[in-house]
PDB file of N, CA, C and O in Angstrom, chain B, residues numbered from 101:
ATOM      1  N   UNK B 101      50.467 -47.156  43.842  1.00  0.00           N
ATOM      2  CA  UNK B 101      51.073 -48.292  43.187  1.00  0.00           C
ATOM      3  C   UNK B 101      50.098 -48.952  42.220  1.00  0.00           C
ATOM      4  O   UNK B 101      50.501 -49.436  41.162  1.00  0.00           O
ATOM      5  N   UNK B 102      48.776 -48.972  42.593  1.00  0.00           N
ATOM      6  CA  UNK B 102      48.013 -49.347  41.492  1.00  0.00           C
ATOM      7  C   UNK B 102      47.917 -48.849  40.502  1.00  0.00           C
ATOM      8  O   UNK B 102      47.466 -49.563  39.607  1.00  0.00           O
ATOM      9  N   UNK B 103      48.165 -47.857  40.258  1.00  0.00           N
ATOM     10  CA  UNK B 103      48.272 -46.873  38.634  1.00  0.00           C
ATOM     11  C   UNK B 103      49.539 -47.503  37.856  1.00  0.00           C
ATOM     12  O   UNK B 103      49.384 -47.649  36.644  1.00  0.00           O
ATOM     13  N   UNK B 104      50.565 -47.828  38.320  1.00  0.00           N
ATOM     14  CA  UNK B 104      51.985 -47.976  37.677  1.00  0.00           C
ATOM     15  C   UNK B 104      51.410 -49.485  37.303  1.00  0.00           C
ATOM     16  O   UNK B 104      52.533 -49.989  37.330  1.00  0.00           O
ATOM     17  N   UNK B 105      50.823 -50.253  37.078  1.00  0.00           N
ATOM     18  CA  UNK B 105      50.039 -51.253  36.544  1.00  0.00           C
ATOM     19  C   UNK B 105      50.064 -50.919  34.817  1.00  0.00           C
ATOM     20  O   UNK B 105      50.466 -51.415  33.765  1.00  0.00           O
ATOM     21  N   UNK B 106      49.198 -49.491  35.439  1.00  0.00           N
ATOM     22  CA  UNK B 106      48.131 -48.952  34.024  1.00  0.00           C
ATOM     23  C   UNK B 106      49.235 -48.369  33.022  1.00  0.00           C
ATOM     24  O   UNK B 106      48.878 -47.801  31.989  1.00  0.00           O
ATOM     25  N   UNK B 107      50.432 -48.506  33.317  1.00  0.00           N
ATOM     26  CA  UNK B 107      51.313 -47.989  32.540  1.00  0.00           C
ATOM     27  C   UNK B 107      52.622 -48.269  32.148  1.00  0.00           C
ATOM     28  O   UNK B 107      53.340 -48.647  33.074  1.00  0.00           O
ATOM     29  N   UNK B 108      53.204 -48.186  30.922  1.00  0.00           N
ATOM     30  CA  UNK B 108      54.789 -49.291  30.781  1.00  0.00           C
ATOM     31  C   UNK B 108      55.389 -48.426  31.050  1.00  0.00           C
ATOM     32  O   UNK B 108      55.022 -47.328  31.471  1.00  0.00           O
ATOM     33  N   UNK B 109      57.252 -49.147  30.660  1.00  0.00           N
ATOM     34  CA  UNK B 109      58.120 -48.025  30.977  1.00  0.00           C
ATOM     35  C   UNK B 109      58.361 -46.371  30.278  1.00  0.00           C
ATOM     36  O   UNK B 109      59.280 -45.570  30.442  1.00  0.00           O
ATOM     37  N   UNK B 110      57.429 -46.316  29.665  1.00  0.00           N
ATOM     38  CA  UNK B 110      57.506 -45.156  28.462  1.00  0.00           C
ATOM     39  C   UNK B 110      56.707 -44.143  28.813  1.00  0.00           C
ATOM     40  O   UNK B 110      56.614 -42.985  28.405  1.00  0.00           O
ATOM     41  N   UNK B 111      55.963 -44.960  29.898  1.00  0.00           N
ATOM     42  CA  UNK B 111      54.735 -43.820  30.230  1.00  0.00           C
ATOM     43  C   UNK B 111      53.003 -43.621  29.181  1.00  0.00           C
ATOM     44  O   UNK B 111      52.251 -42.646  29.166  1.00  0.00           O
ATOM     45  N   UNK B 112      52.869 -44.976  28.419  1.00  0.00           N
ATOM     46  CA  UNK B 112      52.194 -44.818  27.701  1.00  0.00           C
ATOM     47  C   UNK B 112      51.080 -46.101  28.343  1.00  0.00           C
ATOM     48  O   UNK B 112      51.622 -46.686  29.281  1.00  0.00           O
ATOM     49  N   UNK B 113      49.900 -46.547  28.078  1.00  0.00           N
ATOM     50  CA  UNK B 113      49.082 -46.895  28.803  1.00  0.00           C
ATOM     51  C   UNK B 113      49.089 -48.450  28.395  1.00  0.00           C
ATOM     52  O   UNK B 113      49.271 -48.672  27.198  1.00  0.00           O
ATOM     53  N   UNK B 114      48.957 -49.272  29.032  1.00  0.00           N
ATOM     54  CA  UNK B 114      49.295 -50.568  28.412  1.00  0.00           C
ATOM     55  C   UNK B 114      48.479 -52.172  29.128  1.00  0.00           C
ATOM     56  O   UNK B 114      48.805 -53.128  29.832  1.00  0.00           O
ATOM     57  N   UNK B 115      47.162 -51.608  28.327  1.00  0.00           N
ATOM     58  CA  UNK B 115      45.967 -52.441  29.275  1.00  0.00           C
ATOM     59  C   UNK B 115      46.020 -54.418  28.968  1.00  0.00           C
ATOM     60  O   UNK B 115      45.395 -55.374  29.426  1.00  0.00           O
ATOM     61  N   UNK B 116      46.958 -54.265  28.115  1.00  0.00           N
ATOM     62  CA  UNK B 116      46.758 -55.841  27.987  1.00  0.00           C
ATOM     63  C   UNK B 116      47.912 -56.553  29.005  1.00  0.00           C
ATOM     64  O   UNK B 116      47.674 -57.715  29.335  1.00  0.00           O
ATOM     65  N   UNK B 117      49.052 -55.970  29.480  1.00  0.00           N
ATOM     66  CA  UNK B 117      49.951 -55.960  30.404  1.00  0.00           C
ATOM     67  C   UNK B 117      49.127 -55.836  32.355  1.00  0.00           C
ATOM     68  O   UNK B 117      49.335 -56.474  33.387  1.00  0.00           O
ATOM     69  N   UNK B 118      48.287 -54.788  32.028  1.00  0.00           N
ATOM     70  CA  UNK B 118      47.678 -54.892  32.936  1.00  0.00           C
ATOM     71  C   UNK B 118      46.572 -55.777  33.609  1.00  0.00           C
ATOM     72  O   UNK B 118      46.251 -55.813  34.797  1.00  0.00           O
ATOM     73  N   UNK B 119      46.183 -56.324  32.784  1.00  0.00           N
ATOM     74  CA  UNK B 119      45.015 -57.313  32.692  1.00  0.00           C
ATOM     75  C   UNK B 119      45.862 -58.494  32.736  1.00  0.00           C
ATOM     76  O   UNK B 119      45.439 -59.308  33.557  1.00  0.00           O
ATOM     77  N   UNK B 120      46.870 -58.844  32.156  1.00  0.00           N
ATOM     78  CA  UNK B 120      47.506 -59.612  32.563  1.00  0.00           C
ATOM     79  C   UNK B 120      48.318 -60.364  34.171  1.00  0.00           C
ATOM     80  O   UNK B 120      48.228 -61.453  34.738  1.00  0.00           O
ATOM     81  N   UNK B 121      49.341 -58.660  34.508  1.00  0.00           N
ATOM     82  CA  UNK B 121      49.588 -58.973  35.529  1.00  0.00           C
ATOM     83  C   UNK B 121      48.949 -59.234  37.057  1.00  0.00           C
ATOM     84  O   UNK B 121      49.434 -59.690  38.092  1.00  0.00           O
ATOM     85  N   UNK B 122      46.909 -58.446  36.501  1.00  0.00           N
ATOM     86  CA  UNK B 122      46.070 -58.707  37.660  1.00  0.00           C
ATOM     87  C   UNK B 122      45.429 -60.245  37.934  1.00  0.00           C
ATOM     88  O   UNK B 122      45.119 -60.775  39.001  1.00  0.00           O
ATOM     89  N   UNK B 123      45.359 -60.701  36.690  1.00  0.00           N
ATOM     90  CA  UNK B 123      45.514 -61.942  36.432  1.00  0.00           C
ATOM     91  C   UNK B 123      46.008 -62.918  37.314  1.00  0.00           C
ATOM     92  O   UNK B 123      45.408 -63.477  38.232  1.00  0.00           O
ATOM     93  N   UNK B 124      46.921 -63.031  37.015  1.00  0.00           N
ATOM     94  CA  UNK B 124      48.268 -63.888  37.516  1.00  0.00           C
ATOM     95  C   UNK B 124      48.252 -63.509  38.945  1.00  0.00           C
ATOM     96  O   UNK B 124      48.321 -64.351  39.841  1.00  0.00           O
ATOM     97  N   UNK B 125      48.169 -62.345  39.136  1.00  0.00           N
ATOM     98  CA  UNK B 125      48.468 -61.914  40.732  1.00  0.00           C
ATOM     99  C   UNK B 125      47.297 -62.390  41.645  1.00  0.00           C
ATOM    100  O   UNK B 125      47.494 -62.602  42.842  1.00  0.00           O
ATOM    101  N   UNK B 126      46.121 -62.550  41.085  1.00  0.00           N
ATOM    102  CA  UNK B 126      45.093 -62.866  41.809  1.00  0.00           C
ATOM    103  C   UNK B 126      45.017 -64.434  42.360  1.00  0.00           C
ATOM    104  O   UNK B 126      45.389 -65.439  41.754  1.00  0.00           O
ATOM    105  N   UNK B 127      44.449 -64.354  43.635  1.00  0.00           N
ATOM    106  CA  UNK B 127      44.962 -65.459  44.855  1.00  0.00           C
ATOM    107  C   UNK B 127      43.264 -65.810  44.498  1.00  0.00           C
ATOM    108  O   UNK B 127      42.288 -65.062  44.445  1.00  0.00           O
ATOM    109  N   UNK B 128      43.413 -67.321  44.283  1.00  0.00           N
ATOM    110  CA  UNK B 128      41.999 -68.313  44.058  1.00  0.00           C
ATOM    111  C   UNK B 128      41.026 -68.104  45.293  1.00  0.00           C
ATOM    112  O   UNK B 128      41.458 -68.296  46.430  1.00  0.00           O
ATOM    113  N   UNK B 129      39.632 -67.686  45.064  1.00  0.00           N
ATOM    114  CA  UNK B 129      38.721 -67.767  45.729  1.00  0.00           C
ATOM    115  C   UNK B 129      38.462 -68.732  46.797  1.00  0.00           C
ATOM    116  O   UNK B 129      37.782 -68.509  47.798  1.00  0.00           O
ATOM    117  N   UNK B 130      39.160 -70.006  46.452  1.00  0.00           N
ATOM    118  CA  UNK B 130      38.841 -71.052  47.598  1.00  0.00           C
ATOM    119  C   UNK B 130      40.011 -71.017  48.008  1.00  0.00           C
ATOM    120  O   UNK B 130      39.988 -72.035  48.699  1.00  0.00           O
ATOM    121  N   UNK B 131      41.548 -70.418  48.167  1.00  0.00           N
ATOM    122  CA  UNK B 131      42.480 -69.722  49.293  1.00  0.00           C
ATOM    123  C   UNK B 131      42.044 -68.602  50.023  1.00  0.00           C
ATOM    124  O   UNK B 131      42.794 -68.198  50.912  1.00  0.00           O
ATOM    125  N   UNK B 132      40.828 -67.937  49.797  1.00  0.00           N
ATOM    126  CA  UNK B 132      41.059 -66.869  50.475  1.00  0.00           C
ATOM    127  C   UNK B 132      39.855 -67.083  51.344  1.00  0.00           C
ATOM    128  O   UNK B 132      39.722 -66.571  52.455  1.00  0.00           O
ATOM    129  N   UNK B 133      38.827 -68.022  50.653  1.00  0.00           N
ATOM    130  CA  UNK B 133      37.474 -69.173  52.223  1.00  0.00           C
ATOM    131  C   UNK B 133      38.772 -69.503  52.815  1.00  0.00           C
ATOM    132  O   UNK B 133      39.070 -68.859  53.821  1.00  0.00           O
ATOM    133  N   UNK B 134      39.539 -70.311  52.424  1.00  0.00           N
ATOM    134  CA  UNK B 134      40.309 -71.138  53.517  1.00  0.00           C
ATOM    135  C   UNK B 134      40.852 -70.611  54.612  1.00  0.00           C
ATOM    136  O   UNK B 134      40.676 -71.218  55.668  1.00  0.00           O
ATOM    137  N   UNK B 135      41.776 -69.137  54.613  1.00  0.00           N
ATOM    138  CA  UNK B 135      42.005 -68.650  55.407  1.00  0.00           C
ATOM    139  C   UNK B 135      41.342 -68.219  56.413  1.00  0.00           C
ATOM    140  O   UNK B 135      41.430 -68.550  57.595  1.00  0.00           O
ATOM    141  N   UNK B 136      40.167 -66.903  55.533  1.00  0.00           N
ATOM    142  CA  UNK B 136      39.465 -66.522  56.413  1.00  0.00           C
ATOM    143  C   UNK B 136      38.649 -68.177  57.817  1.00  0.00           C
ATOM    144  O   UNK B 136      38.688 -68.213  59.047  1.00  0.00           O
ATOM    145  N   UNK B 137      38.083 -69.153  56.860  1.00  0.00           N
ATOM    146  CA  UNK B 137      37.954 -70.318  58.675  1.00  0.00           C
ATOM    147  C   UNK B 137      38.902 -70.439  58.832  1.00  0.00           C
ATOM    148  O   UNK B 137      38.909 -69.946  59.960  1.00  0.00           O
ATOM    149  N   UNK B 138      40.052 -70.752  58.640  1.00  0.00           N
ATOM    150  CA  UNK B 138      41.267 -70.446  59.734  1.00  0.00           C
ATOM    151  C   UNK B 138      41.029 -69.659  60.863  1.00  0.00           C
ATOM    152  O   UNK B 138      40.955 -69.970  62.052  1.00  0.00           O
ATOM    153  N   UNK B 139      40.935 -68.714  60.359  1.00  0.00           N
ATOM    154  CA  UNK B 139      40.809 -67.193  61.170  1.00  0.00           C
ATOM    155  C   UNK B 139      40.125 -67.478  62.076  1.00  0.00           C
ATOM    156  O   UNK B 139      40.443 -67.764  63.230  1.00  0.00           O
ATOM    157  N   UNK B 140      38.671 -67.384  61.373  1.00  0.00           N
ATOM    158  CA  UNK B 140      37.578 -68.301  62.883  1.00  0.00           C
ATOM    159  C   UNK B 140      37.633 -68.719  63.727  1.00  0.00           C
ATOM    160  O   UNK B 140      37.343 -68.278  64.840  1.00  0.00           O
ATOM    161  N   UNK B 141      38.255 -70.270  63.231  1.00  0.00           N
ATOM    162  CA  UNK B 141      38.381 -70.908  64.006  1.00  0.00           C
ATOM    163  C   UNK B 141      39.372 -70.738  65.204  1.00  0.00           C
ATOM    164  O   UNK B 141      39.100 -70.977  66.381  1.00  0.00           O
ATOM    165  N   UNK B 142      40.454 -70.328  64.760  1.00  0.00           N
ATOM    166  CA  UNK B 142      41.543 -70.016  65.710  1.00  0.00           C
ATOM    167  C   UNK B 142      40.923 -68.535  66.799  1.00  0.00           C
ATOM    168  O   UNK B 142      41.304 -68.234  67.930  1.00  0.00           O
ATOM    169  N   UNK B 143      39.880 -67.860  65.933  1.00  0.00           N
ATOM    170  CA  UNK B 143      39.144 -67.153  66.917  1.00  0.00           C
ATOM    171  C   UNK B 143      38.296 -67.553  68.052  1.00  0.00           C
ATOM    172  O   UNK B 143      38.567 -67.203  69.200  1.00  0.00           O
ATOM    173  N   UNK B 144      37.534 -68.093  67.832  1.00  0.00           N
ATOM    174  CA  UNK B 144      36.827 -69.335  68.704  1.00  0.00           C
ATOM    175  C   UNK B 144      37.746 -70.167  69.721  1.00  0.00           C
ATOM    176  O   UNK B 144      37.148 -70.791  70.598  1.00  0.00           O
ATOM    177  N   UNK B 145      38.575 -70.207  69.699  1.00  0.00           N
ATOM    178  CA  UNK B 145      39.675 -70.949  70.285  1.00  0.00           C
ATOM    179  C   UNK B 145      40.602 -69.715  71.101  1.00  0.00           C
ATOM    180  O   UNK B 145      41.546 -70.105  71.788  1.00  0.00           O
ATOM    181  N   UNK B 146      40.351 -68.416  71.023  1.00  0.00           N
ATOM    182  CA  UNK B 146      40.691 -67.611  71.865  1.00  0.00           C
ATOM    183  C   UNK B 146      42.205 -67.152  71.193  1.00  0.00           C
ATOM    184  O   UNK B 146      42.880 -66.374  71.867  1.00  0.00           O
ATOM    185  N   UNK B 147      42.673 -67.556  70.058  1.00  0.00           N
ATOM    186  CA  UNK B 147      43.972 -67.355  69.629  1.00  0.00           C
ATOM    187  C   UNK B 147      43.623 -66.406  67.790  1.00  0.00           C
ATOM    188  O   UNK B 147      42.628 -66.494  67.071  1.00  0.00           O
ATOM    189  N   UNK B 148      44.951 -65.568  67.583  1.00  0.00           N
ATOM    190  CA  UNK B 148      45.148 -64.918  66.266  1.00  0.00           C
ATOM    191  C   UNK B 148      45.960 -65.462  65.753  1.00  0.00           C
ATOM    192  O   UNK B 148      46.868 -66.026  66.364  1.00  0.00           O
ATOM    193  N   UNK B 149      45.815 -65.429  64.121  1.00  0.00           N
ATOM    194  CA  UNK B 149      47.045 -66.518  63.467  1.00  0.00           C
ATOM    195  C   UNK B 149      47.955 -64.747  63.289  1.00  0.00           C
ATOM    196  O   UNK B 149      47.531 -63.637  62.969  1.00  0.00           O
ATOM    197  N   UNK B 150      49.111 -65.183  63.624  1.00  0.00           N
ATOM    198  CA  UNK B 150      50.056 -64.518  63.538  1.00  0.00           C
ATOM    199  C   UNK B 150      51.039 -64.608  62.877  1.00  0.00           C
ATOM    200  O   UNK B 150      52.037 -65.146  63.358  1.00  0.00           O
ATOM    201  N   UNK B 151      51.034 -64.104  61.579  1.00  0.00           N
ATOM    202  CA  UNK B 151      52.268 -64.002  60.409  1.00  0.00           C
ATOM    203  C   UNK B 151      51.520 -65.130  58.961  1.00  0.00           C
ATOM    204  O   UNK B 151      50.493 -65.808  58.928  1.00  0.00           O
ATOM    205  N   UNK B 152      52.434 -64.924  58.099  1.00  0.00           N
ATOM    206  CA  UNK B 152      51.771 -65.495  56.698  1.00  0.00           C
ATOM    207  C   UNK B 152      51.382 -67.119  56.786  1.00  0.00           C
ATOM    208  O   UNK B 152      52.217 -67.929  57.189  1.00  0.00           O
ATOM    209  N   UNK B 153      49.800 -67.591  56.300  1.00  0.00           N
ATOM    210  CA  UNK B 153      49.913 -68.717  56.181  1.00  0.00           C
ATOM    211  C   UNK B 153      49.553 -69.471  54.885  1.00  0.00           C
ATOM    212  O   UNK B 153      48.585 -69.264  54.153  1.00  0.00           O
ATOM    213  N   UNK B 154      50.797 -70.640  54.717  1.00  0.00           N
ATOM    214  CA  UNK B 154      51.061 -70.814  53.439  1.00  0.00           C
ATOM    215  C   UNK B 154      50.317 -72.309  52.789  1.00  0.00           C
ATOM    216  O   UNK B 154      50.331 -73.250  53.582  1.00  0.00           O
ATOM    217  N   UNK B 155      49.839 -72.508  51.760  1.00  0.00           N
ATOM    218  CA  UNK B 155      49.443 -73.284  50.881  1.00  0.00           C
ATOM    219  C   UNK B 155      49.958 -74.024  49.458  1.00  0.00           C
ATOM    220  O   UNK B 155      50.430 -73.365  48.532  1.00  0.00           O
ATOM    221  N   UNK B 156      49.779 -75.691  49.409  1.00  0.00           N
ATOM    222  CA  UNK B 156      50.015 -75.817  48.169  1.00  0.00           C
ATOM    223  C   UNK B 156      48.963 -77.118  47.923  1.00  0.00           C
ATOM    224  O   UNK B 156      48.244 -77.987  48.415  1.00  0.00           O
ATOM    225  N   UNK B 157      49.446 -76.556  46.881  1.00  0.00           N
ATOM    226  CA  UNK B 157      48.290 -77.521  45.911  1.00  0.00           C
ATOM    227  C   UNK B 157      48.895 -78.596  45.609  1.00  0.00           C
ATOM    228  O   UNK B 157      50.030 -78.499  45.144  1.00  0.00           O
ATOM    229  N   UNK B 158      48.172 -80.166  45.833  1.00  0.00           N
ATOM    230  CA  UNK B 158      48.744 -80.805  45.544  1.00  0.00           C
ATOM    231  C   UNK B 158      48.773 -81.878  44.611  1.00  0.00           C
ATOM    232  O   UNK B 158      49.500 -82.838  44.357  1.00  0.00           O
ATOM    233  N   UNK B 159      47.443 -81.235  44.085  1.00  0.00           N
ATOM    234  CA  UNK B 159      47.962 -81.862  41.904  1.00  0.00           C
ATOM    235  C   UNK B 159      48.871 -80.340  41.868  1.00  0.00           C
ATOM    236  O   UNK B 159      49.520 -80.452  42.908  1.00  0.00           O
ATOM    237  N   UNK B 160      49.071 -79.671  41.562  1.00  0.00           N
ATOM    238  CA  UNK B 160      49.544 -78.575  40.904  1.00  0.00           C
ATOM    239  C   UNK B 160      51.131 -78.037  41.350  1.00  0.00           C
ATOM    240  O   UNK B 160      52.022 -77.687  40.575  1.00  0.00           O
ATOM    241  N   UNK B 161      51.173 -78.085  42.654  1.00  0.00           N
ATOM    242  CA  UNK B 161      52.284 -77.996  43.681  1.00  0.00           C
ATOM    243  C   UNK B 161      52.630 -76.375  44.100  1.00  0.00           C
ATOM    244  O   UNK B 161      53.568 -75.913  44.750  1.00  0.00           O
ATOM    245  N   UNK B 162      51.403 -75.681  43.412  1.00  0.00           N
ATOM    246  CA  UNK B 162      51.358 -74.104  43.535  1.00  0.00           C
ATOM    247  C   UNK B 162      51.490 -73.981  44.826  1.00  0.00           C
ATOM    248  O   UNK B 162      50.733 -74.597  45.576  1.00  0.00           O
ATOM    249  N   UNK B 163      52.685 -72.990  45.405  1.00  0.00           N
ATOM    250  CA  UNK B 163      52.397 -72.725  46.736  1.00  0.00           C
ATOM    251  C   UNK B 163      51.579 -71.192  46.770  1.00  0.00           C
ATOM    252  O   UNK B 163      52.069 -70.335  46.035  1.00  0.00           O
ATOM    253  N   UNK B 164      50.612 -70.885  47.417  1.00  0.00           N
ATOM    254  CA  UNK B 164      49.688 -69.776  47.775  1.00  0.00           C
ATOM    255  C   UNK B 164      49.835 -69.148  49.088  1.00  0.00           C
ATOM    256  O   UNK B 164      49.385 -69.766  50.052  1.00  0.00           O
ATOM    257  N   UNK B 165      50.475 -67.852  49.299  1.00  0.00           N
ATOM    258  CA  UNK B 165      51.225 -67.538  50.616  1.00  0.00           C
ATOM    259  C   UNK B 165      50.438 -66.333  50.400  1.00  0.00           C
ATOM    260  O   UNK B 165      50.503 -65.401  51.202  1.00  0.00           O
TER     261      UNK B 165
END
């Protein structure tokens, strides 16, 4: 699935589309600290977080799942 990125519907190579949609798709560095102490912590505590946990921003109202 990562190749079909590198390429439009024509089959021809289309790097500014790609750079784009990795862009956009990419989850902010300080969501992905946050989770992982989640994780921790709920490790330390003898428990696993179990199933998606969700975020928003709240100047922005981005939710981050």
């Amino acid at each position: 699935m990562e190749n079909d990125l590198k390429y439009n519907a024509s089959g021809y190579r289309d790097v500014t589309a790609e750079k784009a949609i990795r862009s956009a798709d990419h989850t902010p560095r300080d969501i992905a600290e946050l989770v992982e102490v989640i994780k921790k912590i709920s490790g330390a505590y003898g428990y696993d977080v179990e199933g998606r946990i969700a975020f928003q921003d709240r100047k922005t109202k981005i939710v981050y799942r």
